[in-house]
C-alpha positions, -999 to +999 in steps of 0.1 A: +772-884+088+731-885+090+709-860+110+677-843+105+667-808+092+635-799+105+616-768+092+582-762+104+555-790+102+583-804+077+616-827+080+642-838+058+671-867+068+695-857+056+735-867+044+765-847+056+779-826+082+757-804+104+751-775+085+756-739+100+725-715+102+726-697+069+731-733+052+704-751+070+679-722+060+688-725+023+685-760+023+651-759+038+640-733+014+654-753-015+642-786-010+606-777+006+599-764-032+599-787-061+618-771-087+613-795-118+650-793-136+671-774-111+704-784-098+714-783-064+732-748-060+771-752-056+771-740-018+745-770-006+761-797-024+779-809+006+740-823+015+720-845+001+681-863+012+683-896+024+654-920+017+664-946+042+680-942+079+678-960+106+666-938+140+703-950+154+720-933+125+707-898+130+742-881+144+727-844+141+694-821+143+692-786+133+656-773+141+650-737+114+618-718+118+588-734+091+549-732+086+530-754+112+543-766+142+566-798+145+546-831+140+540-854+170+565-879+155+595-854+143+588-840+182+592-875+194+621-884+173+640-852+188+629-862+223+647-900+216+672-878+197+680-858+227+676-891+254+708-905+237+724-873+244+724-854+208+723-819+209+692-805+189+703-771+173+675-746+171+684-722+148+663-688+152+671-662+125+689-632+137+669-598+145+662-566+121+669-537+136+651-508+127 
């Protein structure tokens, strides 16, 4: 299965099943950071970055908070997304209470 994580002003396509909240954060956090001779950790390797997708084949979208806004074409890809009557998840991360 093939959706899209977006994060901020940034967007991955991505390779497996739609992950929950706590997994979609981590797998922003670990692929928007280039860590030169890292493994993926054990509890994101049901994921992977796809290089090539076709629009048709997106099946998913989780939207996690990011830097920047959304980029015009991510924000019209979730608009087509949404048209063909995918839900678009937008995961906000839960409160702190003082």
């Amino acid at each position: 299965m093939i959706g899209i994580l977006v994060c901020g002003d940034n967007h991955f396509i991505v390779q497996g099943p739609p992950p929950d909240r706590e997994s979609a954060v981590a797998l922003a956090r670990n692929w928007s950071l280039i860590q030169i001779g890292q493994t993926t950790p054990p509890s994101l390797q049901a994921w992977s970055i796809v290089t090539r997708a076709f629009r048709e084949d997106l099946a998913w979208a989780v939207v996690v908070p990011g830097d920047g806004e959304t980029t015009p074409a991510v924000a019209q890809l979730l608009e087509e997304l949404l048209a063909r009557g995918i839900t678009i998840r937008r995961e906000i991360p839960p409160r702190t209470i003082f």
